[in-house]
KENUKE-966028 format. One record per residue: residue in one letter; y, z, x of N, C-alpha, C in turn; residue number from 1. Coordinates in steps of 0.001 Angstrom, whole numbers, always signed. Layout:
# KENUKE-966028
<rec 'A', <Y, Z, X>, <Y, Z, X>, <Y, Z, X>, NUM>
...
//
This chain:
# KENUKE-966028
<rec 'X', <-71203, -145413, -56329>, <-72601, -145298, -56703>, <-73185, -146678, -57016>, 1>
<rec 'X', <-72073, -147509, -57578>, <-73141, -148803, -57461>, <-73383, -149529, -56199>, 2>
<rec 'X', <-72795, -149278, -55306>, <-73866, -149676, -54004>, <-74963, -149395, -53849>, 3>
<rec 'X', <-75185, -148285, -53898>, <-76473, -147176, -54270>, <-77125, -147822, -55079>, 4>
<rec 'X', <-77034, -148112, -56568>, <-78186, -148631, -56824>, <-78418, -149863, -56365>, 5>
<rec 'X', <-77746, -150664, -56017>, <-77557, -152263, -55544>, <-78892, -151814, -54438>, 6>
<rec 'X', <-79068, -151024, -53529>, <-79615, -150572, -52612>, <-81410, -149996, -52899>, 7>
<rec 'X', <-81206, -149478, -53791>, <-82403, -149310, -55055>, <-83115, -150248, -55403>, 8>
<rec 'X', <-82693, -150973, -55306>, <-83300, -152362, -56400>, <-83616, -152125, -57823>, 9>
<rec 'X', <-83052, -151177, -58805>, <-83386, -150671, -59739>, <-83321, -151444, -60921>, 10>
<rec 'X', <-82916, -152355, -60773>, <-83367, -153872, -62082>, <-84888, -154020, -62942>, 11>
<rec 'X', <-85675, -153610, -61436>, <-87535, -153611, -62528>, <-87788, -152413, -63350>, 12>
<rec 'X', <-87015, -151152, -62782>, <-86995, -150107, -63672>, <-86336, -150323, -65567>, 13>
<rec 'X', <-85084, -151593, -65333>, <-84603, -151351, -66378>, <-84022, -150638, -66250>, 14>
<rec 'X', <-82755, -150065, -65464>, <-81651, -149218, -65230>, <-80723, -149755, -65373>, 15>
<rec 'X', <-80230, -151030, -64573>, <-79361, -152272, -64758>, <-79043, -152814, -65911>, 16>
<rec 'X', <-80286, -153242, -66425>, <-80224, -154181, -67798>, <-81037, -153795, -68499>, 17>
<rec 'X', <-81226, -152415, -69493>, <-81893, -151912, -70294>, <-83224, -152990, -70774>, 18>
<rec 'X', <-81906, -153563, -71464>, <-82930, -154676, -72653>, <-83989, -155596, -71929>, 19>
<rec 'X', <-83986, -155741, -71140>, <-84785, -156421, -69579>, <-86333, -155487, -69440>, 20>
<rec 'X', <-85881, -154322, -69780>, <-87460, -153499, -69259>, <-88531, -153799, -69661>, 21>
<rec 'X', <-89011, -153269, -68976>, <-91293, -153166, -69476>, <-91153, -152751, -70746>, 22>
<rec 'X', <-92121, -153752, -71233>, <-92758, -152885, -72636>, <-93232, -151545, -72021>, 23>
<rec 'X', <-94063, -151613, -70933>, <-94758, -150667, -70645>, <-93399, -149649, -70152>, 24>
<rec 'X', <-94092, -148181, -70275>, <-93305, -147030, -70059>, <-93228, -146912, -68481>, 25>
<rec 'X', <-91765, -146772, -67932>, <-91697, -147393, -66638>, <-91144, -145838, -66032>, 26>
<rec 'X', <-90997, -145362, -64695>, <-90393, -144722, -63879>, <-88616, -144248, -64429>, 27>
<rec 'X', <-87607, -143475, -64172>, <-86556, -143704, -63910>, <-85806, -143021, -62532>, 28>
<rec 'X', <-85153, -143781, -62175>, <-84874, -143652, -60913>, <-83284, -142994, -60968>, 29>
<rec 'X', <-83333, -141753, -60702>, <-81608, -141424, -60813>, <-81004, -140700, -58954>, 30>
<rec 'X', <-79910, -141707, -58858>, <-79493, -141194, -57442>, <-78707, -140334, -57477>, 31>
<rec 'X', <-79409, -139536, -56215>, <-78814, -137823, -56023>, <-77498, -138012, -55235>, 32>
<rec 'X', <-77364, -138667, -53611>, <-76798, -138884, -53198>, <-77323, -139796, -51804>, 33>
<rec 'X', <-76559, -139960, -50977>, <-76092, -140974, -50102>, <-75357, -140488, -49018>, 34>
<rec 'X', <-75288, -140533, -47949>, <-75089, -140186, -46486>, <-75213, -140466, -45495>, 35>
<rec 'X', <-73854, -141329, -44666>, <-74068, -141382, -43477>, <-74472, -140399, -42794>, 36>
<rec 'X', <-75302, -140061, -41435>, <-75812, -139074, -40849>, <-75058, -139354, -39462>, 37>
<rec 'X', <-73765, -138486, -39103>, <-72690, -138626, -38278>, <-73545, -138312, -36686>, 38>
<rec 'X', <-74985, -137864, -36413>, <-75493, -137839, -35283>, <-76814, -138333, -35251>, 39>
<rec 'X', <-77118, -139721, -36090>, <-77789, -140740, -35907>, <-77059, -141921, -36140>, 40>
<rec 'X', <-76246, -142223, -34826>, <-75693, -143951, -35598>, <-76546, -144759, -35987>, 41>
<rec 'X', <-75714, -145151, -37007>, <-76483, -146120, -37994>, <-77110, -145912, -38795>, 42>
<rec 'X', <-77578, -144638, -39453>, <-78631, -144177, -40097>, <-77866, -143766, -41569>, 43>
<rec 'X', <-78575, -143748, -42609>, <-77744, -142844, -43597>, <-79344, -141864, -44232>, 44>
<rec 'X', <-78979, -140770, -44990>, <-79745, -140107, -45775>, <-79867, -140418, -47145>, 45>
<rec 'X', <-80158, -141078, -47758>, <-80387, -140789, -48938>, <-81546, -140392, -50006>, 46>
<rec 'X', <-81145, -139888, -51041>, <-82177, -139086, -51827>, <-82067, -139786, -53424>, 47>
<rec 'X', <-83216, -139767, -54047>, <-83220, -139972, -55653>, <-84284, -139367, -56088>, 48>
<rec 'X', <-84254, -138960, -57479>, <-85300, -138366, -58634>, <-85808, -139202, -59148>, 49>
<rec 'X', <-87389, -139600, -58882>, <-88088, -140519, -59973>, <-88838, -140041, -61212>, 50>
<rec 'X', <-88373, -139786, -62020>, <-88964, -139394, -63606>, <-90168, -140255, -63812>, 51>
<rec 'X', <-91248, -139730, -64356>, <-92492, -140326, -65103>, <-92643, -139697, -66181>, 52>
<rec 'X', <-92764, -140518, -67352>, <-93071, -139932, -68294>, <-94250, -139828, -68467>, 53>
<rec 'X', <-94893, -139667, -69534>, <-96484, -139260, -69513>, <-96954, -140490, -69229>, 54>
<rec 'X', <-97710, -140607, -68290>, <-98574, -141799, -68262>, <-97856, -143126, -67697>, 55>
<rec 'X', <-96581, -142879, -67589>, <-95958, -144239, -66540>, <-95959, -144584, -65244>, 56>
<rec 'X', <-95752, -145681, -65029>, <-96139, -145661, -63052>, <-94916, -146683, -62585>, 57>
<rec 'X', <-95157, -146737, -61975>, <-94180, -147643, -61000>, <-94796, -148827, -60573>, 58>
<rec 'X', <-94099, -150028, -60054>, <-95041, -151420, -59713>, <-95496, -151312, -58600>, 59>
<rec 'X', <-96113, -151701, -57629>, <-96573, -152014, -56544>, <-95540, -152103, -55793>, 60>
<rec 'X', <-94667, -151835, -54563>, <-93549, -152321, -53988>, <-93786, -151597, -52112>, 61>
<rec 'X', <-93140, -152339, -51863>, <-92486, -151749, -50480>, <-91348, -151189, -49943>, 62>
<rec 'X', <-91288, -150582, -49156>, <-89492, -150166, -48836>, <-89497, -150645, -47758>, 63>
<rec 'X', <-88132, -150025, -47720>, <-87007, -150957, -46826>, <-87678, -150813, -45251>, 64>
<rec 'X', <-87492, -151763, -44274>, <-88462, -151842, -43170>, <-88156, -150849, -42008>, 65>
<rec 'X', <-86982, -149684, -42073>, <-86708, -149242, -41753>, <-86583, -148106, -42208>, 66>
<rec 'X', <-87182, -147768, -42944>, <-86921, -146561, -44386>, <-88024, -145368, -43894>, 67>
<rec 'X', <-87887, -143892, -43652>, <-88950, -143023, -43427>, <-88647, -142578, -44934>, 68>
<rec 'X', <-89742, -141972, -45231>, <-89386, -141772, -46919>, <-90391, -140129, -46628>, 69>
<rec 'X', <-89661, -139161, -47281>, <-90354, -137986, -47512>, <-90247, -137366, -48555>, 70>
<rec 'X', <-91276, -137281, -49392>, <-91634, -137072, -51485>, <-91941, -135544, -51033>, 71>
<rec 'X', <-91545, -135139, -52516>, <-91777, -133994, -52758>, <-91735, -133845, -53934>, 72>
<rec 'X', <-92829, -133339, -54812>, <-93480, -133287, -56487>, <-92463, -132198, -56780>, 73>
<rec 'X', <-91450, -132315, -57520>, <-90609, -131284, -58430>, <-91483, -130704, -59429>, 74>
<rec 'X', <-91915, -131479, -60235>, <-92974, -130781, -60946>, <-93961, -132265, -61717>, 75>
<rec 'X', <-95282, -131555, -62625>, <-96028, -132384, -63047>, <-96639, -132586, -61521>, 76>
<rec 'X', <-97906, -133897, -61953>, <-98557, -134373, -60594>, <-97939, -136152, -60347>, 77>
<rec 'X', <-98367, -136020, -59511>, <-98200, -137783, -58961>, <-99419, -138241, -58277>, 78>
<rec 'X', <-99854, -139280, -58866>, <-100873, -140544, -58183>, <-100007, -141265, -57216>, 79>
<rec 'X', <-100683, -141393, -55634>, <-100033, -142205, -55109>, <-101052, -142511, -54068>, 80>
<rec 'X', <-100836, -143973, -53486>, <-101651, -144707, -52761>, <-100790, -145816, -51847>, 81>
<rec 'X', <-100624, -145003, -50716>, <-99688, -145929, -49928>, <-100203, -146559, -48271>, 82>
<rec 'X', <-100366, -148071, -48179>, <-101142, -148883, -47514>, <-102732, -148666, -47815>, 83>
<rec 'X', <-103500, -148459, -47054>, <-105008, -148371, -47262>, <-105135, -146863, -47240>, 84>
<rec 'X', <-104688, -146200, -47361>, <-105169, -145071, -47268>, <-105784, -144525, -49299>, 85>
<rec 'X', <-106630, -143522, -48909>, <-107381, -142932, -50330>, <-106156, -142792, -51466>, 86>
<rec 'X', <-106165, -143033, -52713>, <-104990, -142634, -53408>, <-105427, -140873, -53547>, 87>
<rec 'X', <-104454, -140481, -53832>, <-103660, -138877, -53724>, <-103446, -138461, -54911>, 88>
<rec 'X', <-103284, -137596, -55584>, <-103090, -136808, -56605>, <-102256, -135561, -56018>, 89>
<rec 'X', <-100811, -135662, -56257>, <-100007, -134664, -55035>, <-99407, -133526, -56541>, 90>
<rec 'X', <-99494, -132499, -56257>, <-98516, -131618, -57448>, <-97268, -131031, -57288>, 91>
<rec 'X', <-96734, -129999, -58301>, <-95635, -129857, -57942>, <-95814, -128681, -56645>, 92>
<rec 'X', <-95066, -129397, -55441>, <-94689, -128141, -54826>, <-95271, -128874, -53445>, 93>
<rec 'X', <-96110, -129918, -53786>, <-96733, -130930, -52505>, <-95560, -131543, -52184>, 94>
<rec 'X', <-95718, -131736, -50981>, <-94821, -133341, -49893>, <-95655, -133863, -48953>, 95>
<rec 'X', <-95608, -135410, -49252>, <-95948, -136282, -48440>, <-94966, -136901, -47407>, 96>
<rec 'X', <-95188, -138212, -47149>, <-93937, -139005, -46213>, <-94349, -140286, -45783>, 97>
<rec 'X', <-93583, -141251, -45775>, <-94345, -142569, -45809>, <-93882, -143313, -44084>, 98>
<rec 'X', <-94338, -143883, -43861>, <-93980, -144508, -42520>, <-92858, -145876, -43114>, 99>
<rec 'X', <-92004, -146664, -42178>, <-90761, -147443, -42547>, <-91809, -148499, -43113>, 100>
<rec 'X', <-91494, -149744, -43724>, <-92113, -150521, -44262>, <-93565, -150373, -44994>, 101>
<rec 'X', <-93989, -149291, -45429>, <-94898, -148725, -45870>, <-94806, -149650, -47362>, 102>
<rec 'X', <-96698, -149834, -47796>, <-96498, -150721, -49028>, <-97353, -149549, -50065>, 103>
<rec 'X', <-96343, -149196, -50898>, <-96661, -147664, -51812>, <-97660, -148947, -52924>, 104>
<rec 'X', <-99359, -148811, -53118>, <-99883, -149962, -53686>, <-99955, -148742, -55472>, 105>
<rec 'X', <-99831, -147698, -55357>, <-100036, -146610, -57026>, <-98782, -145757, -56188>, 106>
<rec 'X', <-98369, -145709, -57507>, <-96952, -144725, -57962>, <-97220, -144329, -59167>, 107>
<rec 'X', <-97537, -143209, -59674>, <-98012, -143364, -61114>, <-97801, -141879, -61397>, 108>
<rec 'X', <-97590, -141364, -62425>, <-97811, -139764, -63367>, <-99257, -139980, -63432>, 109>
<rec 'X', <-99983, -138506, -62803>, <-101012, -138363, -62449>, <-101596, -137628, -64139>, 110>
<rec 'X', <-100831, -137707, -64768>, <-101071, -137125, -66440>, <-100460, -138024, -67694>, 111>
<rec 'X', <-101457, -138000, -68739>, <-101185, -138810, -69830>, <-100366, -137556, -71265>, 112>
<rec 'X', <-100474, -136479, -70745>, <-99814, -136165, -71195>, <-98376, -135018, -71030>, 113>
<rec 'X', <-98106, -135049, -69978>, <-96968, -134448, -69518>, <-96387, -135168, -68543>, 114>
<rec 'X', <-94443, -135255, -68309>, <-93807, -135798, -67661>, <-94077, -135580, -65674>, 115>
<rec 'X', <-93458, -135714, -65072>, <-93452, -135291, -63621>, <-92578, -136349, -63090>, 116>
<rec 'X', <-91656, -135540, -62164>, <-90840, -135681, -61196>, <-90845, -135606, -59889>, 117>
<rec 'X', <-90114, -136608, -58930>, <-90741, -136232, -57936>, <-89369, -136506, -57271>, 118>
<rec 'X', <-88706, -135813, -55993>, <-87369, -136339, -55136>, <-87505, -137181, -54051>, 119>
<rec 'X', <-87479, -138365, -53669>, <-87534, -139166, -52452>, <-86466, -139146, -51768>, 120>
<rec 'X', <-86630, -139203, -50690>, <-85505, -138663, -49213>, <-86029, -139722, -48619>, 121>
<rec 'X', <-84800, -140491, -48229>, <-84793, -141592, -47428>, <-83988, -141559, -46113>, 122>
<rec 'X', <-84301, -141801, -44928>, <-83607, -141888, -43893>, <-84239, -143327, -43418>, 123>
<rec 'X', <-82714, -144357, -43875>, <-82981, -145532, -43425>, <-81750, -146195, -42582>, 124>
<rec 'X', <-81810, -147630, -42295>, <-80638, -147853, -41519>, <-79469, -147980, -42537>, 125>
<rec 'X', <-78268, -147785, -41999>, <-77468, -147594, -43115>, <-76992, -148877, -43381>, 126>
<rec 'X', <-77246, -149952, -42874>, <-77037, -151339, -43474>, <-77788, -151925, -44679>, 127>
<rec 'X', <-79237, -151406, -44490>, <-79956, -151577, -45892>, <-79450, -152345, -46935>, 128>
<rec 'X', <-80020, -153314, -47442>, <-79188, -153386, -48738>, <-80246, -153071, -50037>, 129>
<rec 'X', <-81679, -153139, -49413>, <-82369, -152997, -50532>, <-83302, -152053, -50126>, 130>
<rec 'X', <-84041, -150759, -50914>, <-84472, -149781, -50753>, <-86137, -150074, -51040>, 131>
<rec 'X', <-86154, -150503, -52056>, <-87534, -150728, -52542>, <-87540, -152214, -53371>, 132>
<rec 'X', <-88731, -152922, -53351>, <-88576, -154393, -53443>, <-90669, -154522, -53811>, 133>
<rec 'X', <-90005, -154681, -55505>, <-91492, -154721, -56372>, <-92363, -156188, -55693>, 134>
<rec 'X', <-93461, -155756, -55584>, <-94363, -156978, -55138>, <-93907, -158211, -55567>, 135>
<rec 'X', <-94142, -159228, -55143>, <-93880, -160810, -55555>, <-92557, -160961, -55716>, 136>
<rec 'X', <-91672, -160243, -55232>, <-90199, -160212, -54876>, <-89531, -160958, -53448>, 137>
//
């Protein structure tokens, strides 16, 4: 599993190095799993749970340049705004999907006062080393 997060980039979350985090109330990122996909060479599957607590968001970032990414709101809502397109207000039970190198500009809990979760499914190349990579990175 620590490839996995190595792959994450999960350091801006404060997953890595606690004491390192945002003042501000940040995302948490927990990995589900990981999968080569034995009839796409080269490809692997992977999936993680991003937690928001009330009112936290995520930084500005991009994924991996090869990465199709397909969200789906577990519960609570999500703000999201990825390349130029209108930002979104998605709930539980919505799925979106991002194109490979897609720049997610709002990641955010669409509520100040209740949590929301959301599962990201990644089908990227399985060499990847980094999944998501916060602006000015």
């Amino acid at each position: 599993m620590g490839s996995l997060v190595k792959k994450l980039g999960l350091c801006a979350a404060g997953l890595l190095f606690p004491a390192l985090a945002c003042a501000q109330q940040r995302e948490t990122v927990t990995p589900q799993f990981s999968h080569v996909l034995p009839n796409a060479p080269g490809k692997s599957l992977i999936a993680v749970t991003v937690d928001y607590p009330p009112g936290a968001k995520s930084a500005p970032h991009t994924h991996a340049k090869s990465a199709f990414i397909y969200g789906y709101v577990v519960s609570g809502a999500i703000r999201s705004q990825v390349d130029d397109q209108p930002a979104r207000v998605y709930r539980a039970g919505d799925a979106f999907y991002e194109m490979p190198g897609a720049h997610h500009r709002i990641s955010e809990n669409g509520s100040d006062s209740e949590p929301a979760r959301l599962l990201a499914v990644f089908v990227v190349d399985a060499n990847e080393t980094t999944l998501t990579t916060p602006d000015g990175r």
